[in-house]
C-alpha positions in Angstrom: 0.0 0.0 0.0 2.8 2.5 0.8 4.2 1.7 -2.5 1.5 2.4 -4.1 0.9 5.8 -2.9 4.6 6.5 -2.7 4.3 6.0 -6.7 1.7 8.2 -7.5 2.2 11.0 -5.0 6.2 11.1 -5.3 5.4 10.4 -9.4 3.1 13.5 -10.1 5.3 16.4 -12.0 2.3 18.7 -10.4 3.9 18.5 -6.9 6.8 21.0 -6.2 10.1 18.8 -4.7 9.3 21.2 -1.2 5.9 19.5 -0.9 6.9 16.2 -2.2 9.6 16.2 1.2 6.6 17.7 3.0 4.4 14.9 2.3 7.5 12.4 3.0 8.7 14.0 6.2 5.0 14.3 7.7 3.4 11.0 6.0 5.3 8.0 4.9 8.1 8.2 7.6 5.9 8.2 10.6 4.3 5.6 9.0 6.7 3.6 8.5 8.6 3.9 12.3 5.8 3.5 13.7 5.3 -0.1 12.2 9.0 -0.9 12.8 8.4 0.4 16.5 7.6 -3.2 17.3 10.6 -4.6 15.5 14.2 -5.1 17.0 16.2 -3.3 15.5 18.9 -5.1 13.8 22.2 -3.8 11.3 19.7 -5.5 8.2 16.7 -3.3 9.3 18.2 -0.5 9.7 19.9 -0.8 6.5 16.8 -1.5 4.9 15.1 1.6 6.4 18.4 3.4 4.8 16.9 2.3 1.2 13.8 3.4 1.9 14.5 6.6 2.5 17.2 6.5 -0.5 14.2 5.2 -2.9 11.9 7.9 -1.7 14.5 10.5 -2.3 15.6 9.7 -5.5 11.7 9.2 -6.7 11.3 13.0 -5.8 14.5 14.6 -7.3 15.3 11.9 -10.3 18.9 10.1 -10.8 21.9 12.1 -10.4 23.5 13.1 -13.4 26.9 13.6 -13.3 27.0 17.5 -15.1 30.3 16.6 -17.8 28.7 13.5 -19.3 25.0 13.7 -18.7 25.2 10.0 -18.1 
């Protein structure tokens, strides 16, 4: 389900990037902790919480493009 919205919401070119990291910060994290609240917290979840963050990130401001290249 938080895949789902994270696609459309983070997705729409409508959105400025400051309420794209609005809707991040205030929705899907909170979300997300508070599920893992009830998780022990190990070096793999954490890592995996790392990603998450990374993906949402990356879904708001695109792929870095290295400026010489464009690649």
């Amino acid at each position: 389900m938080l895949a789902i919205i994270q696609c459309t919401i983070f997705c729409l070119p409508l959105l400025s990037k400051n309420v794209k990291i609005k809707i991040c910060r205030t929705i899907t994290l909170p979300v997300v902790l508070y599920v893992c609240g009830t998780w022990s917290l190990t070096l793999r979840g954490e890592c995996g919480l790392r990603v998450l963050e990374n993906r949402t990130l990356r879904r708001i401001f695109g792929p870095k493009r290295d400026e010489v290249t464009r690649e």
